[in-house]
DOTI-31293 format. One line per 5 residues: number of its first residue (from 1); their letters; for each residue x, z, y of N, C-alpha, C. Coordinates in nm, 3 decimals. Layout:
N
NUM> a> X,Z,Y,X,Z,Y,X,Z,Y  ...;
This chain:
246
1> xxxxx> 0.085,0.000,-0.120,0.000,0.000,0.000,0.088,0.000,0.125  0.089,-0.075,0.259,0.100,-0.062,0.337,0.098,0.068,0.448  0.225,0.093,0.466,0.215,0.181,0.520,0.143,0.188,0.663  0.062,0.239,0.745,0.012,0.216,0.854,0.130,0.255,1.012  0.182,0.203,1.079,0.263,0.261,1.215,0.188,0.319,1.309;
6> xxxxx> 0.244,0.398,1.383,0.181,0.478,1.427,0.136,0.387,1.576  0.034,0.447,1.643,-0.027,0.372,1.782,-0.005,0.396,1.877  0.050,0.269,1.946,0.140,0.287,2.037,0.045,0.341,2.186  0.067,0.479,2.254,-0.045,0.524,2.311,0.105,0.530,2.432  0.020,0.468,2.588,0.097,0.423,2.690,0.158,0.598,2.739;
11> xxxxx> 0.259,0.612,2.860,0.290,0.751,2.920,0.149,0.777,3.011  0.088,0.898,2.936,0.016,0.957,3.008,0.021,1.058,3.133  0.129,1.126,3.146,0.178,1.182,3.216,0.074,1.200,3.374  0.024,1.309,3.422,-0.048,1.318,3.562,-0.217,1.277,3.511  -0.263,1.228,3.374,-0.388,1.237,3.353,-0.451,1.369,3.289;
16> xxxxx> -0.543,1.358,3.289,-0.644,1.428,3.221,-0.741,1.398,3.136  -0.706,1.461,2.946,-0.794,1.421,2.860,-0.914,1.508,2.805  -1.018,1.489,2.810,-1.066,1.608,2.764,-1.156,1.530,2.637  -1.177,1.605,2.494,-1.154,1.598,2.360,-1.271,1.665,2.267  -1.358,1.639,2.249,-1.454,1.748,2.185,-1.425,1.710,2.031;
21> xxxxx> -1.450,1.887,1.990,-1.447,1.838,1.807,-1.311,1.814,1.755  -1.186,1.903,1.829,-1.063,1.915,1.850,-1.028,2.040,1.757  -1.112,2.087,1.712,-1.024,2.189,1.643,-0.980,2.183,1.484  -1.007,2.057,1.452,-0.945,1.965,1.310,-0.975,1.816,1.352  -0.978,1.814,1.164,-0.909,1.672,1.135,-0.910,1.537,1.280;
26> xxxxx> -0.960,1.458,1.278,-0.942,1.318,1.352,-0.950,1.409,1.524  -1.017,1.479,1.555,-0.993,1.529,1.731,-0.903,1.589,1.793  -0.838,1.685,1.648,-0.732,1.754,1.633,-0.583,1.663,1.702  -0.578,1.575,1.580,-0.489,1.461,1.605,-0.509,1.388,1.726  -0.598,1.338,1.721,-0.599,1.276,1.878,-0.595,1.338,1.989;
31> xxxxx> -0.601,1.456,2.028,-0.561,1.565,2.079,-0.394,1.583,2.096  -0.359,1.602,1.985,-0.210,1.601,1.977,-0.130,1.492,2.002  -0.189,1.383,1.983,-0.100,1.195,1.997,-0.094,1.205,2.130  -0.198,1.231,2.224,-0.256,1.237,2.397,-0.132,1.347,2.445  -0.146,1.441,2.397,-0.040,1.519,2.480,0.067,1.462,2.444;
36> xxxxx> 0.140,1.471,2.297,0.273,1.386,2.320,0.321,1.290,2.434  0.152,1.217,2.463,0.200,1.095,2.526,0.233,1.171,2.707  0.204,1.286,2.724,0.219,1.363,2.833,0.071,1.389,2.898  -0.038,1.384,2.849,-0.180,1.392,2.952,-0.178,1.556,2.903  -0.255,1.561,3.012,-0.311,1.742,2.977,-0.384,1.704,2.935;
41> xxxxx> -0.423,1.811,2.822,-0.589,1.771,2.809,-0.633,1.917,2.725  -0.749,1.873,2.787,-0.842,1.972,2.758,-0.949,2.007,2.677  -0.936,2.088,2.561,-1.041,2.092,2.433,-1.133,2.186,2.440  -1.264,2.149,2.490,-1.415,2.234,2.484,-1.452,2.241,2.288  -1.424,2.408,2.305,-1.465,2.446,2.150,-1.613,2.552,2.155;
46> xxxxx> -1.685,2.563,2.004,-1.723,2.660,1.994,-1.675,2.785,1.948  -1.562,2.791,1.872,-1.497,2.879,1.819,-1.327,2.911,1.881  -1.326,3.006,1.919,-1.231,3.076,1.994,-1.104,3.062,1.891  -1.122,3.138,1.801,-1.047,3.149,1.706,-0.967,3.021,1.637  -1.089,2.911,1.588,-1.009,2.776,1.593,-0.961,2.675,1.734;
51> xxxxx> -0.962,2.757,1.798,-0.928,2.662,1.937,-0.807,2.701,1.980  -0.750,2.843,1.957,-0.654,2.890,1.945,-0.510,2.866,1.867  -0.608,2.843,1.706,-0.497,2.792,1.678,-0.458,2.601,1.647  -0.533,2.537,1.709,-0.563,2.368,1.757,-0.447,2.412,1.913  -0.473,2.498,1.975,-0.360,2.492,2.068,-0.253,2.519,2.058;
56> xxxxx> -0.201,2.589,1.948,-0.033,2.655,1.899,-0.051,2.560,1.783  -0.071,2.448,1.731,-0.048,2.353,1.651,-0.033,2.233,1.738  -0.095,2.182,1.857,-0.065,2.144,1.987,0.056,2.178,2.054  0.069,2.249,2.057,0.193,2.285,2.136,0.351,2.305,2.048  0.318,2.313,1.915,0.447,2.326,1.811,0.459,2.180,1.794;
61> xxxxx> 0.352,2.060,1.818,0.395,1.897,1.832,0.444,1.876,1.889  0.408,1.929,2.019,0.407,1.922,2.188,0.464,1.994,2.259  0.598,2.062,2.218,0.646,2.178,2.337,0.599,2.198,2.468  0.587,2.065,2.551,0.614,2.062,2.634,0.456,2.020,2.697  0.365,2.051,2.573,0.251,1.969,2.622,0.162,2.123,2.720;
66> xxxxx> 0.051,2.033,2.783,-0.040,2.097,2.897,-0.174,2.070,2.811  -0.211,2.191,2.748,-0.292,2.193,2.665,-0.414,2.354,2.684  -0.507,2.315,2.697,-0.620,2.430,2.700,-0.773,2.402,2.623  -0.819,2.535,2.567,-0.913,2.526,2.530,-1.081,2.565,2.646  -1.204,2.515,2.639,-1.276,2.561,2.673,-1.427,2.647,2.606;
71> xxxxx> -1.504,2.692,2.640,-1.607,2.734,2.531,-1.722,2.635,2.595  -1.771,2.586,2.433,-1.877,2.498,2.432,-1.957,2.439,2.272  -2.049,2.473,2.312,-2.181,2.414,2.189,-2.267,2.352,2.256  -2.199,2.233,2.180,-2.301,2.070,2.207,-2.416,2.141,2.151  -2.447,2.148,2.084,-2.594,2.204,2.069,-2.681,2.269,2.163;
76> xxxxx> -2.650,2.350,2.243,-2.683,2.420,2.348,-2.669,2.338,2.455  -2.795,2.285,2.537,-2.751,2.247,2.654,-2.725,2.371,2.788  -2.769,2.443,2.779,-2.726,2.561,2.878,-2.561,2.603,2.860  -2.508,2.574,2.756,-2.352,2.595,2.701,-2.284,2.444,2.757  -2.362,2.332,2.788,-2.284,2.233,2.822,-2.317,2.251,3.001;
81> xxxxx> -2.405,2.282,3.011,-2.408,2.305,3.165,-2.309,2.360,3.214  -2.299,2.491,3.145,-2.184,2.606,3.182,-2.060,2.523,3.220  -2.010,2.506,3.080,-1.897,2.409,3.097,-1.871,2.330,3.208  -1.963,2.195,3.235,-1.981,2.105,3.340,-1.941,2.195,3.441  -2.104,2.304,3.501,-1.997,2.367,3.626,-1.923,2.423,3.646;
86> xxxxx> -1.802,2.482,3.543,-1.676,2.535,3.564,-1.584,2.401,3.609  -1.592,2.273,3.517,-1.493,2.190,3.578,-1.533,2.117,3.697  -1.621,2.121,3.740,-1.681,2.032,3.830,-1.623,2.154,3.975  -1.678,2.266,3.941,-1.545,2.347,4.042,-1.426,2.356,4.079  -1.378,2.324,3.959,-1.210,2.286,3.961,-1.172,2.154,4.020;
91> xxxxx> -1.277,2.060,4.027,-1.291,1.935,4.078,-1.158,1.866,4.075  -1.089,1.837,3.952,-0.980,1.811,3.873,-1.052,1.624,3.791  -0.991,1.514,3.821,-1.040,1.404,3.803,-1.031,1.428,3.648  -1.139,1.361,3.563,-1.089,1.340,3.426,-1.072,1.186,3.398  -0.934,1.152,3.335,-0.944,1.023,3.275,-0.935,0.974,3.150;
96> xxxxx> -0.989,1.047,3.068,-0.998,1.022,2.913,-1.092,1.090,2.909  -1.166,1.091,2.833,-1.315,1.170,2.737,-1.333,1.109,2.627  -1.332,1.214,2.495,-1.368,1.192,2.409,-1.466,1.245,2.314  -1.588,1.152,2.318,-1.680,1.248,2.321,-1.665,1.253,2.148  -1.616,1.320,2.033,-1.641,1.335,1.916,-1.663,1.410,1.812;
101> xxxxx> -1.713,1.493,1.852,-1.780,1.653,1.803,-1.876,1.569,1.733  -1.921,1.595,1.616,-2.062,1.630,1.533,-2.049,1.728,1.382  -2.199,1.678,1.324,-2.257,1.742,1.244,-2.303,1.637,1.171  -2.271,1.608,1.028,-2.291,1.520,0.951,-2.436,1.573,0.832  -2.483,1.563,0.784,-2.628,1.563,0.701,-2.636,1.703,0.665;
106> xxxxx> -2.649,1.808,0.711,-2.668,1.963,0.651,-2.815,1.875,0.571  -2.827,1.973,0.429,-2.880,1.975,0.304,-3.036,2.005,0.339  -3.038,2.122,0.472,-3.220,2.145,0.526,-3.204,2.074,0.640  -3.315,2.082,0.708,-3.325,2.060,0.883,-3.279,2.150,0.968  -3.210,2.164,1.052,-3.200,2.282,1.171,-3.274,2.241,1.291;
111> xxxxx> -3.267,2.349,1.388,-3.337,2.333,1.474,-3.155,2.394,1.583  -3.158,2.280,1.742,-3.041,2.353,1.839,-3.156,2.422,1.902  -3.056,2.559,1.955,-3.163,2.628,2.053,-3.240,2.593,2.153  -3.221,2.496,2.222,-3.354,2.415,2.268,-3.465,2.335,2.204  -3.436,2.343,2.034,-3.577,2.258,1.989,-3.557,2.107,1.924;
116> xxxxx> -3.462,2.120,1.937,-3.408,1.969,1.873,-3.342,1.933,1.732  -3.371,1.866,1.676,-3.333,1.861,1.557,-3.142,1.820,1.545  -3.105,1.965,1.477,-2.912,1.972,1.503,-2.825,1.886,1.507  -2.856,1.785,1.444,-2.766,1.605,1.454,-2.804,1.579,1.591  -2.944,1.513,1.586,-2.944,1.441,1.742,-2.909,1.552,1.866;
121> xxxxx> -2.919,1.706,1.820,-2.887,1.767,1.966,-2.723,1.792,1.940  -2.645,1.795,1.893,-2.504,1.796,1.874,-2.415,1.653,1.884  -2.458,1.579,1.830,-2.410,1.419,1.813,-2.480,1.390,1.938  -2.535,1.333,1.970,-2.587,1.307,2.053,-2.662,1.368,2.204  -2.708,1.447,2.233,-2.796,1.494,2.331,-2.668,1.552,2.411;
126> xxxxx> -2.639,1.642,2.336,-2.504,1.707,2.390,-2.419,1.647,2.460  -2.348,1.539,2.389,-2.260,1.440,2.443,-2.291,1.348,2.580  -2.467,1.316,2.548,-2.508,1.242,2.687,-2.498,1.295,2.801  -2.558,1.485,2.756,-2.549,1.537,2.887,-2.419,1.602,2.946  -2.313,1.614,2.912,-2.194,1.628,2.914,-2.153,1.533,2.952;
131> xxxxx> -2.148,1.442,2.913,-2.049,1.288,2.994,-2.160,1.251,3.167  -2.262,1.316,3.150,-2.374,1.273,3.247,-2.350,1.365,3.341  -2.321,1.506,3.368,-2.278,1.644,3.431,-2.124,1.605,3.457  -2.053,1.507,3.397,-1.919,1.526,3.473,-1.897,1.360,3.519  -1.994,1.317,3.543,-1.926,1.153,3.614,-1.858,1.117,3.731;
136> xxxxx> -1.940,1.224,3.837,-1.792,1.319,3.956,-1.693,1.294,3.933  -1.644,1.364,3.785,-1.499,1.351,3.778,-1.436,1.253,3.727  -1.531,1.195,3.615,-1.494,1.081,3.536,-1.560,0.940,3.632  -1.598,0.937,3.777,-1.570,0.859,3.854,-1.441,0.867,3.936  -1.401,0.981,3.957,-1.308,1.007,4.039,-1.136,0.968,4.001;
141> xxxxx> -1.195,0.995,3.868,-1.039,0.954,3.769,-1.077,0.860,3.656  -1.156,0.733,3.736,-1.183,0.570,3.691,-1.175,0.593,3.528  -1.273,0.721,3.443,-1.229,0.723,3.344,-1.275,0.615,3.203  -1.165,0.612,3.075,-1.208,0.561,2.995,-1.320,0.645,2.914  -1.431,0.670,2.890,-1.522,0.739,2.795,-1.566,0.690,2.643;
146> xxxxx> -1.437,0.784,2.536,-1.502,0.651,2.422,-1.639,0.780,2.345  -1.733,0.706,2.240,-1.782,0.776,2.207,-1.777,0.767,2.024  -1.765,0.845,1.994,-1.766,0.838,1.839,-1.851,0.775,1.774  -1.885,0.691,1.754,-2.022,0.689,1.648,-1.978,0.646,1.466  -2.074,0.577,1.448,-2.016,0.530,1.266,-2.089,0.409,1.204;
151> xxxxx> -2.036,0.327,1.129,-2.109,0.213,1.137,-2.261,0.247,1.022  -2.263,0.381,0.982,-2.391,0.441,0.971,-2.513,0.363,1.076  -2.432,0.392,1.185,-2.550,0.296,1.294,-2.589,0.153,1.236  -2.545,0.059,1.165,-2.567,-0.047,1.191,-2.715,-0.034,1.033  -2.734,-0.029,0.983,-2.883,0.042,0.905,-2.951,0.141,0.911;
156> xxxxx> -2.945,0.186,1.051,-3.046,0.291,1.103,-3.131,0.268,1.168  -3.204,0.355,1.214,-3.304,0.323,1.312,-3.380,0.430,1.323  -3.431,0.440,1.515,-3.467,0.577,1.532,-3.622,0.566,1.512  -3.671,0.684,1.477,-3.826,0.678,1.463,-3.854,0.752,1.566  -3.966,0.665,1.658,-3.958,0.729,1.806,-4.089,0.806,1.774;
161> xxxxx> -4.156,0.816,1.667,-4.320,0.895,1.653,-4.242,1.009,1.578  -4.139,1.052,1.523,-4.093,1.162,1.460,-3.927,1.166,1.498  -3.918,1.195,1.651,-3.800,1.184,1.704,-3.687,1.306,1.628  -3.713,1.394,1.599,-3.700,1.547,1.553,-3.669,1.555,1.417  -3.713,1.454,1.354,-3.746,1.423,1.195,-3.801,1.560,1.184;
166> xxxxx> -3.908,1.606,1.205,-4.024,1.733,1.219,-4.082,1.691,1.104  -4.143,1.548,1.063,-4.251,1.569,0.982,-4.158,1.524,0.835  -4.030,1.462,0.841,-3.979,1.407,0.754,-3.847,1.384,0.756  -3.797,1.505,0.714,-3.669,1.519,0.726,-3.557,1.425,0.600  -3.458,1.346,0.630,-3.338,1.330,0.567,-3.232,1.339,0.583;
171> xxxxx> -3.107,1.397,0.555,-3.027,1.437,0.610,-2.928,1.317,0.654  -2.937,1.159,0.603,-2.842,1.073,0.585,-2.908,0.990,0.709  -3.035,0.987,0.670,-3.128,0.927,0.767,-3.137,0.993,0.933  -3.089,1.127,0.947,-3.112,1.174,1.085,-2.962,1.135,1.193  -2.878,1.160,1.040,-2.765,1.128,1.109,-2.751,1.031,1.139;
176> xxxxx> -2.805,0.895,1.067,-2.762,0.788,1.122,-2.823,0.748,1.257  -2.945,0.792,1.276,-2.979,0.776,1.423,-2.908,0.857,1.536  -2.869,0.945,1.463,-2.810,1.023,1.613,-2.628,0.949,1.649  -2.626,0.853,1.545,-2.512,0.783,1.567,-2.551,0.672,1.590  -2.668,0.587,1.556,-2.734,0.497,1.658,-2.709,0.517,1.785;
181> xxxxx> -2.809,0.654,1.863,-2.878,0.678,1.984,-2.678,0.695,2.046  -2.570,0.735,1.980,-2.461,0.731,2.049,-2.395,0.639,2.048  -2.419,0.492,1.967,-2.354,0.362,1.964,-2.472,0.316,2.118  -2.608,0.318,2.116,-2.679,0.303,2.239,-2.656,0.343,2.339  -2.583,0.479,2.356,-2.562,0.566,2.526,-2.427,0.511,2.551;
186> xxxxx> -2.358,0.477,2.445,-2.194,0.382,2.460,-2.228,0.303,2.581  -2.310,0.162,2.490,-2.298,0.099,2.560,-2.427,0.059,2.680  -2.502,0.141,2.692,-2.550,0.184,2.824,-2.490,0.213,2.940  -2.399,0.348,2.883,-2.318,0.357,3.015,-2.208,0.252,3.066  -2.162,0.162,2.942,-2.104,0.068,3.038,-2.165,0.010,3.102;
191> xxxxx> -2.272,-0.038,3.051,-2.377,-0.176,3.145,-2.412,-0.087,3.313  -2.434,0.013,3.286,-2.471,0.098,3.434,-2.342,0.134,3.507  -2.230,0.154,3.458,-2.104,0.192,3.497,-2.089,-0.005,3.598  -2.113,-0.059,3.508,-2.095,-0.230,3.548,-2.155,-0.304,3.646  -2.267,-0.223,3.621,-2.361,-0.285,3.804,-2.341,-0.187,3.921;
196> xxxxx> -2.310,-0.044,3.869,-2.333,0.006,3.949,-2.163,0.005,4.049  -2.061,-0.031,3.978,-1.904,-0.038,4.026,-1.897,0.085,4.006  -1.952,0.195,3.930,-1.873,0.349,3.887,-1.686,0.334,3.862  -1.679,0.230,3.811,-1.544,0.243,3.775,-1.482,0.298,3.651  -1.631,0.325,3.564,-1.596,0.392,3.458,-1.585,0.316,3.307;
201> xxxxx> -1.515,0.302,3.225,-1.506,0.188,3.139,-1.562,0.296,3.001  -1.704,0.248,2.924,-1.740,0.314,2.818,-1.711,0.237,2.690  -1.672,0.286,2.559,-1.650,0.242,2.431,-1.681,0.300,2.360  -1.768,0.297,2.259,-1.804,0.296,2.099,-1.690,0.321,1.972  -1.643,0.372,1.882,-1.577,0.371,1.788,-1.607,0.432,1.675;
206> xxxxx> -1.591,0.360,1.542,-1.608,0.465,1.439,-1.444,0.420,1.377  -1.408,0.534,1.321,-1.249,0.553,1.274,-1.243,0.536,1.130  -1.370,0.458,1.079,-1.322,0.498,0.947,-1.318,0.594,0.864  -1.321,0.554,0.749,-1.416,0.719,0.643,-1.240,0.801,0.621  -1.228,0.903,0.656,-1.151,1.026,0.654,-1.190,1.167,0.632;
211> xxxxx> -1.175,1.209,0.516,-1.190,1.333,0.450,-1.168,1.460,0.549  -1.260,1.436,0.639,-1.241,1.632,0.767,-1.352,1.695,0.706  -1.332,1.804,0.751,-1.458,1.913,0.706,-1.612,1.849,0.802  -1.622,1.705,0.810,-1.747,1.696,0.876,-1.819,1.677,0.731  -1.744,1.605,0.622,-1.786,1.642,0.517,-1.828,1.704,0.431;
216> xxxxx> -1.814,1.856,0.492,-1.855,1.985,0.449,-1.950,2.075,0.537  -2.036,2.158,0.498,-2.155,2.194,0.547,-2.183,2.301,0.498  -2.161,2.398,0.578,-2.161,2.560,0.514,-2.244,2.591,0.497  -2.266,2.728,0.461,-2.350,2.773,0.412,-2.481,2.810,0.514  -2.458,2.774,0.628,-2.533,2.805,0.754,-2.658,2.698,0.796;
221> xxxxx> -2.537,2.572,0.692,-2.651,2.422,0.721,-2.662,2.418,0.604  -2.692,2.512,0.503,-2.795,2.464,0.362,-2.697,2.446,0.247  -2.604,2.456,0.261,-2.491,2.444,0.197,-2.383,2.536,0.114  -2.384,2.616,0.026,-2.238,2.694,-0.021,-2.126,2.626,-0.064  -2.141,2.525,-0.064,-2.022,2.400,-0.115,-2.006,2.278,-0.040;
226> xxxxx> -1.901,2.216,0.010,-1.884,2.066,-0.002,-2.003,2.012,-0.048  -2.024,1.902,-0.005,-2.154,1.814,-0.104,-2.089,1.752,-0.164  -2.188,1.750,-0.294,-2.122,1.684,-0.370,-2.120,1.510,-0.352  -2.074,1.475,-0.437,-1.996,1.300,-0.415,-2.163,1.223,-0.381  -2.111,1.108,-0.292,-2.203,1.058,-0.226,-2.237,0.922,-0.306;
231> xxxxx> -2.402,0.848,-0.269,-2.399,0.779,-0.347,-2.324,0.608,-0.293  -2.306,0.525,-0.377,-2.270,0.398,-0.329,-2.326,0.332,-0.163  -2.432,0.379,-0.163,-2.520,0.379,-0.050,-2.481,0.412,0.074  -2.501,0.544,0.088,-2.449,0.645,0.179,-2.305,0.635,0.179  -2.171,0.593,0.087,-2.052,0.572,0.100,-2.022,0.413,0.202;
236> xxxxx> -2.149,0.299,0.149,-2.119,0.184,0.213,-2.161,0.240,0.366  -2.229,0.309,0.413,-2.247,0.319,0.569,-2.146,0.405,0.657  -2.033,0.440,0.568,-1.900,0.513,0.638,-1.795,0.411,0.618  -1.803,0.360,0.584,-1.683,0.192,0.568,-1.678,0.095,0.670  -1.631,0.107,0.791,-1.660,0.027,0.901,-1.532,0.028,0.964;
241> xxxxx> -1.565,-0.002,1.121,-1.410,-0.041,1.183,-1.492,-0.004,1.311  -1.327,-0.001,1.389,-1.338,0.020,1.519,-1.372,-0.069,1.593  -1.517,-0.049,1.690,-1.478,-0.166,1.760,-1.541,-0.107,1.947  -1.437,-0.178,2.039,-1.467,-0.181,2.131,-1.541,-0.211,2.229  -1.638,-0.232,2.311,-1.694,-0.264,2.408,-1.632,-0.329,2.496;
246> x> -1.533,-0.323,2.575,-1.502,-0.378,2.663,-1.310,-0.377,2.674;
């Protein structure tokens, strides 16, 4: 097999990245490639404890890197507000965002504390209103905004009479819309970024199927184990590629 080289990421030096879903596998890393390249950047977590140590694994890559954590649950929009107006005080330009925090098929339904069913308010809702609360900055520092999604999107589809999946829950099925509705807010915000001259350049990406704990689903989302192996089905809608917008 071909070995893959590593990506050649330009001197960041004097930007600002900020990273959700940083405290492992794929945000982790991209987190760490960004500072090497010299950007500060900045990782909004829910957990203190793993954000802590995502920053002294950051910084043992990165001696020299400018690296901080913040507190935040996409799930909670009152927790993304918070956030928003702490940096929007600091009024510090951002020029990277990455919006890639989620929650892949927990086994029941959840509910985020506002009422929303936990995929679309974490994957999605979260992310809109978060990139939507800081365009201030991510106008100010002409930023790139990519958004995670998965080519899950491309055989989904949202059911707008059971937005919630309230009456009919699936766990493969919710996710793929809430990675729809974030392949849709992608490229929305470019088209509005585009008429409006924001200056802000939006992109879409799925990275490819990689073994992180999004694969795993504790015991909190219905789960005491890993799930088990997926079917041919559900494996063909994580097999995709990156692709860009603009």
């Amino acid at each position: 097999m071909k070995k893959l080289s590593a990506v050649s990421v330009p001197d960041l030096h004097g930007k600002i990245a900020l990273v959700t879903g940083a405290s492992d596998g794929i945000g982790l890393r991209l987190a760490e490639r960004l500072a090497l390249a010299g950007a500060e950047v900045v990782l909004p977590m829910r957990s203190a404890t793993k954000g802590a140590a995502a920053l002294d694994r950051i910084r043992a890559a990165a001696p020299e890197a400018r690296v901080s954590s913040r507190v935040l649950d996409l799930s909670s929009l009152s927790s993304v507000a918070a956030l928003a107006d702490t940096l929007l005080a600091e009024g510090r330009p951002i020029n990277l965002m990455v919006n890639n925090a989620g929650v892949m098929a927990p086994a029941t339904r959840h509910e985020s504390v506002d009422g929303f069913e936990l995929q679309f308010a974490t994957n999605h809702l979260g992310h809109m209103a978060l990139t939507g609360r800081l365009m201030p900055l991510l106008r100010a520092g002409k930023a790139r905004v990519t958004t995670v999604t998965s080519s899950a999107a491309r055989t989904s589809k949202i059911n707008w009479g059971d937005l919630e999946s309230v009456k009919n829950y699936s766990p493969v099925r919710s996710y793929g819309a809430s990675k729809l509705a974030n392949l849709l807010f992608a490229l929305e915000l470019d088209r509005r970024s585009r008429v409006a001259a924001w200056g802000v350049v939006s992109n879409a990406a799925h990275p490819g199927t990689t073994l992180t704990n999004l694969y795993a689903s504790g015991p909190n989302l219905g789960r005491a184990k890993p799930a088990p192996p997926r079917s041919d089905h559900e494996a063909s809608c994580e097999v995709g590629h990156v692709r860009s917008f603009r």
